[in-house]
C-alpha positions in Angstrom: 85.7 112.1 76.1 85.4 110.0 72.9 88.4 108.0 72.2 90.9 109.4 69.1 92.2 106.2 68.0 92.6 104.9 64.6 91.7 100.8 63.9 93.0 98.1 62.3 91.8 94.1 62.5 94.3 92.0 64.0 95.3 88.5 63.3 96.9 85.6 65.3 99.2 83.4 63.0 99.0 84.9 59.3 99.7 88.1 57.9 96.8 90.3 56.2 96.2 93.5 54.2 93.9 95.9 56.7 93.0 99.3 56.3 93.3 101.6 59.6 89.9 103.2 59.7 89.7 107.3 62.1 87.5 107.3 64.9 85.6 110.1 66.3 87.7 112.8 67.7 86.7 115.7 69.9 85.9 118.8 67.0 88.9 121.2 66.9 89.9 123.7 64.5 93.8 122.8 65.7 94.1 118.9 65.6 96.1 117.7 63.2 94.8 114.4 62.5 91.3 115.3 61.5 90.9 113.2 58.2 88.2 111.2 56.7 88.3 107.2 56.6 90.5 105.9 54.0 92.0 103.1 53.2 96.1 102.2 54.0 98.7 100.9 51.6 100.8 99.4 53.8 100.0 95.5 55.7 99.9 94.5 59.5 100.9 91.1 60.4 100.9 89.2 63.6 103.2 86.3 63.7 101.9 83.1 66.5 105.1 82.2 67.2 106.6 85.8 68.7 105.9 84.6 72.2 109.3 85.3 74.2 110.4 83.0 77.2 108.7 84.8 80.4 108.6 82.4 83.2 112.7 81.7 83.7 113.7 82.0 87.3 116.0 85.0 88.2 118.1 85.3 90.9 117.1 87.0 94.2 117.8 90.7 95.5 120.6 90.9 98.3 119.0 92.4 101.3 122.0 95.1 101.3 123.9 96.8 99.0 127.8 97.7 99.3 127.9 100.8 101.0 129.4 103.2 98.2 128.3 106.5 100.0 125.7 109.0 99.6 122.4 107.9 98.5 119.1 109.2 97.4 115.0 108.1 97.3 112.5 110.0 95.9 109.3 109.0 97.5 108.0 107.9 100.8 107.7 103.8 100.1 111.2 103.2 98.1 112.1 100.9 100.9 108.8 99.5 101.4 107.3 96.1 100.7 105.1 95.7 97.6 101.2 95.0 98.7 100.6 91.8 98.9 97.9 92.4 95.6 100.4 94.2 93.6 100.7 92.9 90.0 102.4 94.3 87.0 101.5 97.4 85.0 99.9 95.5 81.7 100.0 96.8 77.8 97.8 100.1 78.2 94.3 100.2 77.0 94.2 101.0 73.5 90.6 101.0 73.6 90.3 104.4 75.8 93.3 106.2 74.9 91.9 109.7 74.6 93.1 113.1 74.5 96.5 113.9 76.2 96.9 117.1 78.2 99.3 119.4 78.8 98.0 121.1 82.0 94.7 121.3 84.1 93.5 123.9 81.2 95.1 122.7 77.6 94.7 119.6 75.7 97.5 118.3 73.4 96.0 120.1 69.7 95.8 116.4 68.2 95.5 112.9 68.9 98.5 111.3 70.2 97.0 107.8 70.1 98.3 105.1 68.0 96.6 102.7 65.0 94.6 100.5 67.3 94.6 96.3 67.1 90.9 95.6 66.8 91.6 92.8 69.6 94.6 94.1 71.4 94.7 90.6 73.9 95.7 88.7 70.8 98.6 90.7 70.2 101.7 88.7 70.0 104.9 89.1 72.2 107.8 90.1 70.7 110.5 87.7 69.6 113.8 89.1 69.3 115.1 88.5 65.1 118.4 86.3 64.5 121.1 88.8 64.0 124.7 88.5 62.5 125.9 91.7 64.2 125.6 94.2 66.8 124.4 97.3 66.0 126.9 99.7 68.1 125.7 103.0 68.9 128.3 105.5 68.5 128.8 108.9 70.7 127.4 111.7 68.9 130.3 114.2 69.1 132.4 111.5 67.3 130.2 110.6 64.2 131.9 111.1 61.1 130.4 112.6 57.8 129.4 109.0 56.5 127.8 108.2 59.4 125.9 111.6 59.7 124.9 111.7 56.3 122.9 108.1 57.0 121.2 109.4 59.4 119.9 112.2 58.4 118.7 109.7 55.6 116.8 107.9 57.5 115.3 110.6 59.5 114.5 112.5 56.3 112.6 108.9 55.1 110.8 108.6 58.4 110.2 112.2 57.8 108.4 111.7 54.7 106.3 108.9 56.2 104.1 111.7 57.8 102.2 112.4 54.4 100.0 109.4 55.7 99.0 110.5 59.8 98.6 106.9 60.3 101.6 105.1 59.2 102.8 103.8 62.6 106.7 104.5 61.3 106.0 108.6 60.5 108.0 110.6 62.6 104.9 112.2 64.3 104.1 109.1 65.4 106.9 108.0 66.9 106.8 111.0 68.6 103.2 110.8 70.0 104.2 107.1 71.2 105.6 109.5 74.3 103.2 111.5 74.4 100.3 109.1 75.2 102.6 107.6 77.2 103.7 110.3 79.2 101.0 112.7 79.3 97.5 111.0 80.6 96.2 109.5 77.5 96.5 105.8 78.3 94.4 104.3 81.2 95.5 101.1 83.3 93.8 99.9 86.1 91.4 102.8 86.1 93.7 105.0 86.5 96.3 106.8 83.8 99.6 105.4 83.1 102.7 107.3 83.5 105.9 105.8 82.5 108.1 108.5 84.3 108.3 109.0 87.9 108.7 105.4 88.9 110.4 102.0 88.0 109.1 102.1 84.4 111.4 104.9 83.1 114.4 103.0 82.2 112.4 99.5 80.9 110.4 101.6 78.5 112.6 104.1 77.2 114.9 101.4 76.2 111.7 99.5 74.6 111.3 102.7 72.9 114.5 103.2 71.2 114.6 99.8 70.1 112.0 100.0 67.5 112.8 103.7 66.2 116.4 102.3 65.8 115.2 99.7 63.8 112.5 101.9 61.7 115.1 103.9 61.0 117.8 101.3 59.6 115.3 100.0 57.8 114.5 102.8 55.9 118.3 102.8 54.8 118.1 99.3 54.5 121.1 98.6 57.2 120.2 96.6 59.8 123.2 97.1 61.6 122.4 101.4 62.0 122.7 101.8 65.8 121.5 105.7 67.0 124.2 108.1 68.6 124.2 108.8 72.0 124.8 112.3 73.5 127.8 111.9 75.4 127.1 114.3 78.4 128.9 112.9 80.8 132.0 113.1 79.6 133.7 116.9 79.0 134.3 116.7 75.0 130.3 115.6 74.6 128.8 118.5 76.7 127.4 120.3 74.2 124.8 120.0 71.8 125.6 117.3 69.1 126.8 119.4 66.2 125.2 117.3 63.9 122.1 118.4 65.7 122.3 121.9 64.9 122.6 122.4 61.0 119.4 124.5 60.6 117.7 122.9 57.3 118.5 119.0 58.5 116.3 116.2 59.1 117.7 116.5 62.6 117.7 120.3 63.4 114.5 121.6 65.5 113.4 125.1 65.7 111.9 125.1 69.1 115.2 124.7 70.9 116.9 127.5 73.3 118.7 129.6 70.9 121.5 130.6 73.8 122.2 127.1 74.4 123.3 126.3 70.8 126.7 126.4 69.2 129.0 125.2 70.9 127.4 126.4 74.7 128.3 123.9 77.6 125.4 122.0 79.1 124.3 122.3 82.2 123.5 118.9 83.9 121.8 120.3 86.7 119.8 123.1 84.6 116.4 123.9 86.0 115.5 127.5 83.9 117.8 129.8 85.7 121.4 130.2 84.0 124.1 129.9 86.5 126.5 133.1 86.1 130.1 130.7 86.5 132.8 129.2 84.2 132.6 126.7 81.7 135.7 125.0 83.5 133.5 125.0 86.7 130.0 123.9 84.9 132.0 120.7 83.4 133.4 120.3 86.9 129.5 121.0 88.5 128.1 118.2 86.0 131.2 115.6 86.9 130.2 116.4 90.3 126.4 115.6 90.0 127.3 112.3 87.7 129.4 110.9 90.5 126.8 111.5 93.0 123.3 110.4 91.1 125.7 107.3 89.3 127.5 106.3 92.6 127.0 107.8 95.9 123.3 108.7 95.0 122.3 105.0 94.1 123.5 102.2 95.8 120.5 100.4 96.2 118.4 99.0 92.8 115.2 101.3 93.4 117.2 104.7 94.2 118.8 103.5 90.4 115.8 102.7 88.7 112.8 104.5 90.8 109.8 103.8 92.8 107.6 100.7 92.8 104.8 101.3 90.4 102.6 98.3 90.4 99.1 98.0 89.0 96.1 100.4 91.2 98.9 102.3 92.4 98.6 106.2 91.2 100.8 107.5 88.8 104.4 109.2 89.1 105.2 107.4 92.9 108.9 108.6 92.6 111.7 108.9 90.0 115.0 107.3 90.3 118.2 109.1 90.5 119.6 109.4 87.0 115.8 110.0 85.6 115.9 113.6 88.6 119.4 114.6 87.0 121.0 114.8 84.6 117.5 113.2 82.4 115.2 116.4 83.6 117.7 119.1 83.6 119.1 118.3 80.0 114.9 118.3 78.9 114.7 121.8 80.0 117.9 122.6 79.1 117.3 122.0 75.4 113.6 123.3 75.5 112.2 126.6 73.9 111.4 127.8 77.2 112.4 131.4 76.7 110.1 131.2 73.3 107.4 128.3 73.8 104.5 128.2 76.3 105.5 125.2 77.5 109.0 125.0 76.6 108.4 123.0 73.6 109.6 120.7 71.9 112.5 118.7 74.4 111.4 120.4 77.7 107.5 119.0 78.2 107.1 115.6 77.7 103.8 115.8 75.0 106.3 117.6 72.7 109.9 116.1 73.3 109.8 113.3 70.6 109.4 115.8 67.8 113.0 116.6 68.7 115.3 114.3 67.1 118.0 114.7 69.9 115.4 113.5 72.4 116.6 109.9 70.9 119.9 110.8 71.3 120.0 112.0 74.8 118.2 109.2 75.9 120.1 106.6 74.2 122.7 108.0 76.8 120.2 108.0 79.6 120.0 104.2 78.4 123.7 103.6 78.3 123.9 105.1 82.0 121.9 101.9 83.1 124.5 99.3 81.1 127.2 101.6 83.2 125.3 101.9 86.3 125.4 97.8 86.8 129.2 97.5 85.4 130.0 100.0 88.6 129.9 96.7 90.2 129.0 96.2 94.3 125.4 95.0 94.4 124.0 97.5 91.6 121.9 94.7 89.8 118.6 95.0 87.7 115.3 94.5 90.1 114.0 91.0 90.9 110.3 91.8 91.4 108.1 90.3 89.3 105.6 93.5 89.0 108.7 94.9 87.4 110.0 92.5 85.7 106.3 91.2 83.8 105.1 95.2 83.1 104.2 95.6 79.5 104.2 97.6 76.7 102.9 98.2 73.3 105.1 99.0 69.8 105.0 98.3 66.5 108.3 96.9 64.8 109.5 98.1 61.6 107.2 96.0 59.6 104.6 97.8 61.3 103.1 94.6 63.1 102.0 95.5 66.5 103.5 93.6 69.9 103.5 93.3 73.6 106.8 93.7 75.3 108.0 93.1 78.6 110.3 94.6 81.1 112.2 91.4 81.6 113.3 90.6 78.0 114.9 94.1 78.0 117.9 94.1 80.3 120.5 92.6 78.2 121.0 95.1 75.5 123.5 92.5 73.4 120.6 90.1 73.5 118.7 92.7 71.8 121.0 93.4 69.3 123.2 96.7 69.8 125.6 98.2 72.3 127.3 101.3 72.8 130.9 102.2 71.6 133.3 102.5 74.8 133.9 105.7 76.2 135.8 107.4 79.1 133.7 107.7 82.1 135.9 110.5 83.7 133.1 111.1 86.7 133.9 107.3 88.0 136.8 109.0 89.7 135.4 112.8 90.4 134.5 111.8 93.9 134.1 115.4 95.6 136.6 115.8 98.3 137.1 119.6 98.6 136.2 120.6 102.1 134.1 124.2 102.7 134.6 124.2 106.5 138.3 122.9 108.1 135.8 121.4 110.8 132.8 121.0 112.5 130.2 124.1 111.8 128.8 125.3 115.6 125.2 123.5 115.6 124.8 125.3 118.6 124.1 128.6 116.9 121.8 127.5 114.4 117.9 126.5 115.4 116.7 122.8 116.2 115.0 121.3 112.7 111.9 121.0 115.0 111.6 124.6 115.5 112.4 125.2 111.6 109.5 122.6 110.5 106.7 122.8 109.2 108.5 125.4 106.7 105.4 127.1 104.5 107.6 127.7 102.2 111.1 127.6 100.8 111.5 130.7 99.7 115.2 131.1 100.8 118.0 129.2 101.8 117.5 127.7 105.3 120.1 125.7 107.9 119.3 124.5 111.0 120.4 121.6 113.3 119.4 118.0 113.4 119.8 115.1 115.8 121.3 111.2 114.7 119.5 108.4 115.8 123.4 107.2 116.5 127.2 107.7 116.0 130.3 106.3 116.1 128.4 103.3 114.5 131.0 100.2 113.7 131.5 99.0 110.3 129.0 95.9 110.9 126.3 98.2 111.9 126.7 100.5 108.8 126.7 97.5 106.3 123.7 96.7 107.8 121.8 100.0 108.4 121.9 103.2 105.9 121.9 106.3 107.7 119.3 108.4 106.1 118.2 112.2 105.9 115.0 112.4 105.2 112.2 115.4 104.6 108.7 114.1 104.9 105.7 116.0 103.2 107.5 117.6 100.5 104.3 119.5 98.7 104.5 121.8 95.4 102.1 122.4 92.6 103.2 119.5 90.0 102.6 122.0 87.0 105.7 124.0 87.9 109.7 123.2 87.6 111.1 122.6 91.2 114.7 122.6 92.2 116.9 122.8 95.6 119.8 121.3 96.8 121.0 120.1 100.3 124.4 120.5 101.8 125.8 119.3 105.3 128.0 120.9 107.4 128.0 124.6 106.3 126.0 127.6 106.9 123.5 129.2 103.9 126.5 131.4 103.2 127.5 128.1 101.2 128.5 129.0 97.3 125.5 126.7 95.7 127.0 127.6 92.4 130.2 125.2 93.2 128.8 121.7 93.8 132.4 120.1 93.8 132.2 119.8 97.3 132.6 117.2 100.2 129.4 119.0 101.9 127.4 118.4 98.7 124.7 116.0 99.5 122.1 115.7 96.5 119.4 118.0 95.0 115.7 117.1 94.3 114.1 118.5 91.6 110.6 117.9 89.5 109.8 118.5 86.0 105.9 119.8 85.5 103.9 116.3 85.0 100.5 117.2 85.6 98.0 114.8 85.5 94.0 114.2 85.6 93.5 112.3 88.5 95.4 115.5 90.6 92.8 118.4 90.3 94.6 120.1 92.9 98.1 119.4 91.0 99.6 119.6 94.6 102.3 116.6 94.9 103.6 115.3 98.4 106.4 113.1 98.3 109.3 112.1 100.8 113.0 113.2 100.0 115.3 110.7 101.4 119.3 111.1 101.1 121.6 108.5 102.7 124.6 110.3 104.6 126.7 107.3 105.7 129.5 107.9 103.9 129.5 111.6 103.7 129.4 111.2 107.5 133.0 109.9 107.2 134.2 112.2 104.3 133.7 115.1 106.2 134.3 113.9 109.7 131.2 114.1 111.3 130.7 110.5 112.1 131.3 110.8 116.5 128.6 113.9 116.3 125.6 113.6 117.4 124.2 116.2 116.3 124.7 117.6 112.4 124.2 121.3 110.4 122.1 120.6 107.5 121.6 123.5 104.4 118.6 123.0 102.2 119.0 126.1 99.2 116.4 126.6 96.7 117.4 126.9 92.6 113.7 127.2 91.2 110.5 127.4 92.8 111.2 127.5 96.1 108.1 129.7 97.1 106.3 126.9 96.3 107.4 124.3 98.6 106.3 123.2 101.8 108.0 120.8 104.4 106.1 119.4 106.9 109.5 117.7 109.0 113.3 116.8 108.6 114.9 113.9 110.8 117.4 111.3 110.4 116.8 107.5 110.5 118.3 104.4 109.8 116.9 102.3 107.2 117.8 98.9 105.8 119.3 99.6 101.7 
């Protein structure tokens, strides 16, 4: 496929006028960026001395982390050693970004590539500016009318910027950075680059909002404009920003769910299907789910931030616990699924930056990781170097283009903003309803090894399992993590997947109410197909540590446990080849 990339010389140490020239794209009637060569107005500079300090030693990674409870991975090599040839996902190639897709059969209508660098390995690092103040992002449910008014100014000006396709600053752009991010049209290594679905998700994003933050105060001239956050994991911010849904502002979207606007609460676990309960009970569901994917789910750095993704490795090897939920759910949530093919704009990643909430919500998604370490225990940012030298490619508000790396990202005051304090309510929402007064009879309910291989999920299923040991001493469970794990987890990629896992009850079990002791995490997938999977069949391993909900529901003598797996959305999809329980180091 010929590459749809525009081009622009580049320089090392001075600043130049340059003119972005279109290349050839692949003919069709729909693509938006079809235009002939013509010169810019606007200047790229490159600036010698942007090189950041890379090489500063870091401390190491403790071997264990503070057993805090239940935890999850998603994939099979979480709690695997990195190859001894792994090396850090560089900048992608700008000079075969090509057309993004949406599935097996549909290409993105236009190019989502960006103005190319004629010489992208001369691209300067980024050097953070001097700065007088912090820019403090402030929780969208709070903004008042000054506030809201700038930035709907600023969104209207970045708006405007669209009238030239190529200004690097347009809103479309910014929107397409995620989409040839996200949705196969950068390669690396060979192979296509995906930013969700591993250890990348939080490093870029936060990249990501850095720069539209500052295109955006600078087209308001305030330097010190920091973006709202959508506070959805506190009860007075579960709702759709109101400021985000004045039809006729620079922030209002049409493709959004119509039946999830004014005022509705959001459901933080929301995978297509509307869950007939109370609002009182959805707030209490989404406290529930915080607490576990902020807590109990993610005691260990890579269950946090997601699987190793280092360079040859294929895309997407496993998503972290605050990327599954609440990050998907809210996606689809917001999406015109009932109205949209592919529920466009928020809820398919090609489309979701031509949403202006999707900066919002993930400025919260952002400010989960600044909350996640302050949790305290051994909840640090990763030490591995593939992580911590990835890098990206931006341009700044002075539309200059620059690499970035994941290590000069993970102090957000170092970068110039933070996030006003709120109340993080789901700190203390530890579930501690009991459904059964005691032990549910394994004895009536079939061995795992006569329920696996399942062909398919296509109801809710509970059977018994075996522990590798009980009554374990204190010593032994700081220094192993009890784990239940379901191997050869395989559903078609191009479809929304949901189901949730419970211990200690029967499939009689209200899935509805997650408030539960017996709650034990859910997996779910958001449709992310990609190039290299004809088949669009994904097999991953679902891993959930049980240690402590062992001891909150007073199975920890047993040596033998009832385990509930219930399906929310596609479970006649899924396929499990096995389900045991091991112990694995955290």
């Amino acid at each position: 496929m010929a590459s749809s990339t525009t081009s622009l010389p580049l320089c090392s140490n001075k600043t130049l006028s340059s003119s972005f020239t279109n290349s050839s794209f692949s003919a069709k009637p729909s693509q938006l960026f079809l235009h002939a060569r013509r010169n810019q107005s606007f200047k790229v500079s490159c600036n010698a001395n942007n090189s950041g300090e890379h090489d500063k030693n870091l401390e190491g990674v403790d071997r264990r982390n503070v057993l805090l409870g239940l935890g999850g991975l998603y994939g099979a090599a979480n709690l695997a050693p990195l190859a001894a040839t792994a090396s850090p996902i560089p900048p992608p190639d700008l000079k075969s970004c090509s057309r993004a897709h949406i599935n097996e059969q549909e290409e993105v209508s236009y190019s989502c590539c960006p103005p190319k660098p004629e010489d992208l390995d001369s691209v300067p690092y980024y050097k953070f500016p001097s700065m007088t103040k912090l820019r403090i992002r402030p929780p969208a449910h709070a903004a008042d009318e000054e506030y809201i008014a700038k930035y709907q100014l600023a969104t209207s000006r970045m708006r405007e910027l669209d009238k030239d396709p190529f200004d690097p600053l347009g809103f479309k752009q910014q929107a397409n950075i995620h989409c040839a991010y996200c949705n196969g049209a950068y390669k690396v290594g060979g192979k296509e680059l995906q930013v969700h679905f591993s250890w990348l998700f939080f490093p870029f994003h936060r990249w990501y909002l850095y720069f539209y933050e500052r295109i955006l105060g600078s087209l308001i001239n305030d330097p010190t404009f920091g973006l709202p956050y959508w506070n959805w994991d506190h009860p007075k911010g579960m709702r759709l920003p109101p400021m985000f849904d004045v039809p006729g502002s620079s922030l209002y979207d049409e493709k959004r769910n119509q039946s999830h606007r004014n005022g509705t609460i959001v459901d933080l676990g929301h995978f297509g299907t509307e869950v007939q309960t109370t609002q009182l009970q959805t707030m209490t569901n989404n406290l529930t789910l915080m607490y576990r994917q902020m807590i109990t789910n993610a005691p260990c750095p890579l269950l946090f931030f997601g699987q190793p993704y280092p360079l040859g490795t294929d895309p997407s090897p496993g998503m972290g616990t605050i990327e599954n939920i609440p990050h998907t759910p809210i996606h689809i949530w917001t999406g015109d699924n009932p109205r949209q093919p592919h529920g466009e704009n928020m809820g398919n990643f090609y489309s979701a930056g031509l949403d202006p909430v999707f900066y919002c919500h993930h400025a919260n998604v952002d400010r989960m990781w600044s909350e996640w370490k302050q949790i305290g225990g051994k909840r640090k940012d990763l030490t591995q170097k593939d992580w911590l030298n990835s890098e990206f490619f931006f341009y700044d508000e002075n539309r200059n283009p620059f690499r970035v790396k994941v290590r000069d990202c993970l102090d957000t005051k170092k970068m110039g903003y933070d996030y006003a304090p709120m109340a993080t309510p789901w700190r203390n929402f530890k579930p501690i309803r009991k459904t059964t007064a005691g032990k549910v009879n394994t004895g009536v309910l079939p061995p795992a090894s006569k329920v696996f291989p399942l062909a398919k999920l296509d109801r809710a299923i509970s059977f018994s399992i075996n522990r590798p040991a009980s009554s374990r001493t204190s010593q032994e469970k700081n220094e192993q993590e009890e784990m239940l794990e379901f191997t050869k987890i395989q559903y078609d990629d191009s479809k929304y997947i949901r189901f949730d896992v419970f211990l200690n009850v029967d499939k009689t079990v209200n899935a509805d109410e997650l408030d539960k002791a017996e709650f034990a995490g859910s997996y779910t997938s958001l449709p992310h197909v990609h190039g290299d999977n004809t088949t669009h069949v994904t097999s991953v391993t679902f891993q959930l540590a049980i240690t402590e909900l062992l001891e909150d529901i007073g199975l920890e003598d047993e040596d033998t446990i009832a385990v509930t797996v219930v399906p929310k959305t596609g479970g006649e999809g899924i396929s499990i080849e096995s389900a045991e329980i091991k112990l694995v180091d955290c």
